[in-house]
SESE-790017 format. One record per residue (C-alpha): residue in one letter; y, x, z. Coordinates in steps of 0.1 Angstrom, whole numbers, padded with zeros to 4 digits, always signed. Each point is the difference from the previous one (the first is absolute). Layout:
N
AYXZ;...
! end
This chain:
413
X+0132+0068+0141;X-0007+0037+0008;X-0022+0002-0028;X+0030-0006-0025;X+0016+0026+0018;X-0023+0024-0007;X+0003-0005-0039;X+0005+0044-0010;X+0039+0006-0010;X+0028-0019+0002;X-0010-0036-0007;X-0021-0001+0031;X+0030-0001+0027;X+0022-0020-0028;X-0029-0030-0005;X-0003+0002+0039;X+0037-0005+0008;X-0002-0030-0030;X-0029-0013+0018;X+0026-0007+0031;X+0031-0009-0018;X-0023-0030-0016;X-0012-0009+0031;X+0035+0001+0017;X+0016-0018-0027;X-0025-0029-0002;X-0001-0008+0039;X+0042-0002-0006;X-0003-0023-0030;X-0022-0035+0013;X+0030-0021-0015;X+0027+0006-0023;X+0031+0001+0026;X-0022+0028+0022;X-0003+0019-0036;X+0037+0000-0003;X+0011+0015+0037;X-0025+0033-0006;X+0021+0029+0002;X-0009+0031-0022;X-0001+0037+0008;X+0003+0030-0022;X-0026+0019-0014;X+0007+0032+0012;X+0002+0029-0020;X-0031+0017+0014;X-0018-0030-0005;X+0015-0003-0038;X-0013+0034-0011;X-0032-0007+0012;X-0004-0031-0020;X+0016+0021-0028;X-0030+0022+0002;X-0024-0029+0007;X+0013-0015-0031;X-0009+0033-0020;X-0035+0001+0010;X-0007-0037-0008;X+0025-0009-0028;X-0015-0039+0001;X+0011-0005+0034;X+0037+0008-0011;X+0004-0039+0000;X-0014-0004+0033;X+0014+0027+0019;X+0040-0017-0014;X-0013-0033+0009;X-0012+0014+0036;X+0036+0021+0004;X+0021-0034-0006;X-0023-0018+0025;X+0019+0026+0020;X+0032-0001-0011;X+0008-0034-0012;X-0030-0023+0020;X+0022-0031-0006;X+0000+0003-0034;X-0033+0008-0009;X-0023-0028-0011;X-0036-0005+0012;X-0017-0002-0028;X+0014+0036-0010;X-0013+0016+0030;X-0035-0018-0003;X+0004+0012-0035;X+0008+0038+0009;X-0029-0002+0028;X-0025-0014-0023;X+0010+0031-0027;X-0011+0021+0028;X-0034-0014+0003;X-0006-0002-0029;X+0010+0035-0007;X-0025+0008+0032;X-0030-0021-0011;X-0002+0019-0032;X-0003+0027+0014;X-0027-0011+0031;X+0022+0007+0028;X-0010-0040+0011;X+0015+0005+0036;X+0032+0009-0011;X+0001-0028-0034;X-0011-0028+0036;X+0030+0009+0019;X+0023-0003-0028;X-0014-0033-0015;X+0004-0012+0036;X+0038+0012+0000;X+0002-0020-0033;X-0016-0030+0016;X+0023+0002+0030;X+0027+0003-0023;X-0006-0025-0025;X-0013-0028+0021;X+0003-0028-0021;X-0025+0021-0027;X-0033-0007-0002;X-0006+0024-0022;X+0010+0028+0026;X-0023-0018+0026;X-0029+0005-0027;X+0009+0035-0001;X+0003+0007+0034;X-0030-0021+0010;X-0024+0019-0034;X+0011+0039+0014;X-0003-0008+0038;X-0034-0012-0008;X-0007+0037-0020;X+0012+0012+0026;X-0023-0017+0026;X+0028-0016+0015;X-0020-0030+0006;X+0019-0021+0020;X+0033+0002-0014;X-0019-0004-0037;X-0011-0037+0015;X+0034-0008+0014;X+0021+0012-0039;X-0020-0016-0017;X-0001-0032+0018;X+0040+0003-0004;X-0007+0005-0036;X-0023-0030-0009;X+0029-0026+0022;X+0037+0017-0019;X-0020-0002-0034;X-0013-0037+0008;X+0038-0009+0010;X+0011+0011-0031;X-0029-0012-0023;X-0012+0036-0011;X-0032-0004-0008;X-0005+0037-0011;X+0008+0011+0033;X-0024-0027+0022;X-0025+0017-0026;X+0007+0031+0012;X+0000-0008+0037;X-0033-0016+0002;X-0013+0028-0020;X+0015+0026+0024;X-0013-0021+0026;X-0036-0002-0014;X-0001+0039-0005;X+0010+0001+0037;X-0024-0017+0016;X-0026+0017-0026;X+0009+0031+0022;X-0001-0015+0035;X-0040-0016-0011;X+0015-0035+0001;X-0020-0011-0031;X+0006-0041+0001;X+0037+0012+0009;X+0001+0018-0031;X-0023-0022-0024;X+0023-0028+0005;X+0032+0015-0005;X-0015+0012-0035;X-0010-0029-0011;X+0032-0020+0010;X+0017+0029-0016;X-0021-0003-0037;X+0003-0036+0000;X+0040+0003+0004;X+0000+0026-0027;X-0018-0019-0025;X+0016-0037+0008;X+0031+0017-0009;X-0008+0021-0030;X+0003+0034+0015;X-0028+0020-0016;X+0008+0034+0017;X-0003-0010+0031;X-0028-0022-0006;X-0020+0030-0013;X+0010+0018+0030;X-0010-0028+0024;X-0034+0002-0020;X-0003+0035+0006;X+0006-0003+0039;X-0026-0021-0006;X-0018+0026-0017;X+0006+0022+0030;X-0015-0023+0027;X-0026-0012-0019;X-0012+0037-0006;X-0004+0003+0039;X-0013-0031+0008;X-0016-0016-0033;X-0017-0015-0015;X+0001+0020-0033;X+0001-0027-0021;X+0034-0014+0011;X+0011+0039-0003;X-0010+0000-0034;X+0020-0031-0011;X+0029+0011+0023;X+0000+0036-0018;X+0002-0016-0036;X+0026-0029+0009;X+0024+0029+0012;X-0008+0021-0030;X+0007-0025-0027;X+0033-0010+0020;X+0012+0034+0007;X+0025+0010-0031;X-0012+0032-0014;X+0026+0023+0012;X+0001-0017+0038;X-0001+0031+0027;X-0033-0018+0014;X-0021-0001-0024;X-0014+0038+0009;X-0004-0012+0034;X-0020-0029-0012;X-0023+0023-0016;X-0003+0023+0031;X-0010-0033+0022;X-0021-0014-0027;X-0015+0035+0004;X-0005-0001+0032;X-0012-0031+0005;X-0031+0013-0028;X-0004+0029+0026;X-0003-0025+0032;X-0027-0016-0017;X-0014+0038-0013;X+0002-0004-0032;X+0018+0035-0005;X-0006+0009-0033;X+0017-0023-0019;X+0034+0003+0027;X+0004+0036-0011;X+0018-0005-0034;X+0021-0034+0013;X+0014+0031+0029;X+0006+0024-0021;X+0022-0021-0024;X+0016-0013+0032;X+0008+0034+0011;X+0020+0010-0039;X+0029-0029+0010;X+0003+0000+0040;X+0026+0024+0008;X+0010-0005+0034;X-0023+0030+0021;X-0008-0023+0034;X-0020-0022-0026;X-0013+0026-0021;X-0017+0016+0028;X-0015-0038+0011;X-0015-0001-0042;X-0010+0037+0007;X-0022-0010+0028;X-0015-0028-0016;X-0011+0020-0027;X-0015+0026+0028;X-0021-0028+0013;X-0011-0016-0035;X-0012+0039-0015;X-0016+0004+0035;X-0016-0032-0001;X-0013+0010-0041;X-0013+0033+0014;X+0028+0020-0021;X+0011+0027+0023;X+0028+0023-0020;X+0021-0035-0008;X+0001-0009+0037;X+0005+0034+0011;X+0029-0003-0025;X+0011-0034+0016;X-0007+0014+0034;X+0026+0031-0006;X+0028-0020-0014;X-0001-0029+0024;X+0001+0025+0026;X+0026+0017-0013;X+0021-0036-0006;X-0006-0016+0035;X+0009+0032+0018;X+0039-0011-0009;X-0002-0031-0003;X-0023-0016+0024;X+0007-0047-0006;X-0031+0000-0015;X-0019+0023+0023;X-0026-0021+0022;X-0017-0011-0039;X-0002+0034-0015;X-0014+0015+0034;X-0025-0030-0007;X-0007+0007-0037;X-0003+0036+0005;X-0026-0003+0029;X-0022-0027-0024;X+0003+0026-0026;X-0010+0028+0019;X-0028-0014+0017;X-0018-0010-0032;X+0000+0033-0016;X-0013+0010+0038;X+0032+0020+0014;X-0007-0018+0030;X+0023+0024+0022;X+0030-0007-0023;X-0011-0037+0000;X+0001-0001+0038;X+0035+0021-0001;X+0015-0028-0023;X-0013-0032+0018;X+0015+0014+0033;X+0034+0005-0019;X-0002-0034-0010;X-0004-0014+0029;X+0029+0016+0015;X+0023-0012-0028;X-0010-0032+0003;X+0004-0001+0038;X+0033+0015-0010;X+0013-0024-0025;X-0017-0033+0019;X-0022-0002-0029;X-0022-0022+0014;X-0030-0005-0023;X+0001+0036-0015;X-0004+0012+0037;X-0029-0021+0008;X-0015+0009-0036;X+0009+0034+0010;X-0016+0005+0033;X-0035-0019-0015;X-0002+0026-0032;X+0007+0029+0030;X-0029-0008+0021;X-0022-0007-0035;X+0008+0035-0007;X-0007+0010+0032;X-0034-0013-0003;X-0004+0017-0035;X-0007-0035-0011;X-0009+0002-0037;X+0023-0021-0018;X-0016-0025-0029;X+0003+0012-0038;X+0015-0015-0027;X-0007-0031-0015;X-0004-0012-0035;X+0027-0027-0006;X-0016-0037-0001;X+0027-0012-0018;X+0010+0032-0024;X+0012-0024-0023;X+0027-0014+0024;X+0007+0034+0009;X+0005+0009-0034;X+0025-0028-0011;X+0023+0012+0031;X-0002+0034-0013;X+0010-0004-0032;X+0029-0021+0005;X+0010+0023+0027;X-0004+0030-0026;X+0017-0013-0028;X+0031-0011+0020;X+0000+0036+0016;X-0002+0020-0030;X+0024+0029+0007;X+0036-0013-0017;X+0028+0022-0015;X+0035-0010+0012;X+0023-0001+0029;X-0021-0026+0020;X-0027+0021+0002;X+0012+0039+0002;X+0033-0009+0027;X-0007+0018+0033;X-0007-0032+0023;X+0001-0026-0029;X-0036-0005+0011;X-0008-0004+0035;X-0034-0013-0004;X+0005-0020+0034;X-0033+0000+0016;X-0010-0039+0010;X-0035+0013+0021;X-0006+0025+0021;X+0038+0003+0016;X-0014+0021+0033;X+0033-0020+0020;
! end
């Protein structure tokens, strides 16, 4: 929890001290008659002015920060589903703004808190696995997928095996990952739920675009694009993996435009610098130095803060580099990559990592690019991309975070 903590002003040492006033309150509260013997204390009045001024610096916290002062004060009083509430405004709050580690430990507190919720296990499960918090990922959303079964909520048994499946994505457990998918598409469309049937397809998308075969890609890339609603937050992202799936398979020209129309509605900076780096490697890989030189700079500049994305873009950037023949930069990058990965227990990414390092160790001259064999396929998915990602006046569209463009390949943890 240090890392909360650390947070500049006052709202680091109040979200810490929140942090164990959840955790106290919810090992006193298994049962009803144990919720209704916990004594409170007073917030002192050192402790008051520094939520006062915690509460000037983040405004949308004021909610939280009350809720998180009568968890003090009244603990007996205070219903669960309020503090899981408060704790999940808190990550929420963090995860727009990248600070994953931080938006974990509070969708954790909000788990803890809320423990008949599966939605709070979902939460908790989806952030500890951005946060390469592997283990605990497995066991939330495990917890998730039983609650939401008990209480017949099929949106959120959708979402756990889809949290799962990303998970074991990350770890290289492929069949793990495949199967949860699949069980998660078929639930989604059995019971009418489009959205999350186009974002079981694009998962889908995602694995198929490491593992193929391209021709099940394809049909994944359209189901999910016809199924997405035009304003959903994914559809960016479903460009950007469509996109990189045409740049696996080195057909770079044609992922160019689908990434830069990606990159005019994702917002949130740990995933723009992911796009930025998978445009690096598709203008490197179509011999067009001055755009990856401009993807190179602000990817750099992006993953230097904020660093869940980090093992892929060291990746990208070293595929880039090494086809326009920077092959000391190229070397630089792989070795970052590798470290990341090791870092984050990215499994696959560090294996792919430590293979494209000794390639460019060897100068090994990596293939050109290919002429589509199916440019006509290629060009169906592109144009319904395009035309559902025309740039959009309105609120949906212009709101700081109101588009996340959640990244479904390529997590790096």
């Amino acid at each position: 929890m240090e890392v909360v903590k650390r947070l500049d002003g006052a709202r680091g040492p109040v979200l810490f001290q929140a942090l164990r006033y959840v955790y106290e309150w919810s090992r006193g509260t298994a049962d009803e008659a144990a919720r209704t013997r916990l004594e409170g204390r007073p917030v002192s009045v050192a402790a008051r002015e520094l939520m006062d001024d915690a509460t000037e610096e983040v405004p949308e916290l004021a909610g939280a920060f009350e809720t998180f002062a009568a968890l003090r004060e009244s603990p007996a009083e205070i219903a669960p589903a309020r503090v899981g509430g408060a704790c999940r405004g808190v990550a929420a709050w963090a995860e727009e703004r990248s600070l994953i580690t931080v938006a974990a430990h509070f969708a954790e507190a909000a788990a803890y808190a809320d423990t008949e919720s599966p939605e709070c296990a979902n939460d908790a499960g989806r952030l500890c696995r951005r946060a390469a918090l592997n283990e605990r990922a497995a066991l939330w959303f495990d917890r998730a997928f039983y609650a939401a079964r008990r209480l017949k909520r099929r949106r959120e048994m959708i979402r756990a095996l889809l949290g799962y499946g990303s998970l074991a994505k990350n770890m290289g457990h492929m069949d793990a990952a495949l199967d949860a998918y699949e069980r998660a598409a078929r639930l989604a469309r059995r019971t009418r739920r489009r959205k999350q049937a186009a974002e079981a397809y694009h998962d889908l998308l995602a694995i198929t675009a490491e593992i193929g075969p391209f021709e099940h890609a394809e049909m994944h890339a359209l189901t999910a694009a016809q199924l997405y609603p035009a304003t959903h937050p994914y559809l960016p992202a479903l460009a950007h993996d469509w996109a990189f799936l045409l740049v696996r398979i080195r057909h770079y020209t044609p992922a160019l435009p689908l990434l830069r129309l990606a990159l005019l509605r994702i917002e949130r900076p740990g995933i723009r610098a992911l796009v930025w780096s998978t445009l690096a490697w598709a203008a490197g890989g179509a011999q067009r130095a001055p755009q990856f030189e401009e993807a190179e700079r602000e990817a750099l500049a992006l993953v230097a803060k904020y660093d869940e994305y980090a093992p892929a873009v060291y990746i990208h950037l070293a595929e880039g580099a090494r086809r326009i023949g920077r092959w000391t930069d190229a070397t630089a990058y792989s070795a970052a990559a590798e470290r990341a990965s090791a870092e984050r227990g990215a499994a696959m990414l560090e294996v792919e990592a430590r293979e494209l390092l000794q390639a460019i160790k060897d100068q090994t001259e990596p293939p050109g690019e290919l002429v589509p064999a199916d440019p006509d396929g290629i060009e169906l998915v592109r144009v319904t991309l395009t035309g559902r990602l025309q740039p959009r006046k309105g609120p949906e569209t212009n709101q700081p975070g109101a588009n996340p463009g959640g990244i479904r390949s390529r997590p790096g943890g």
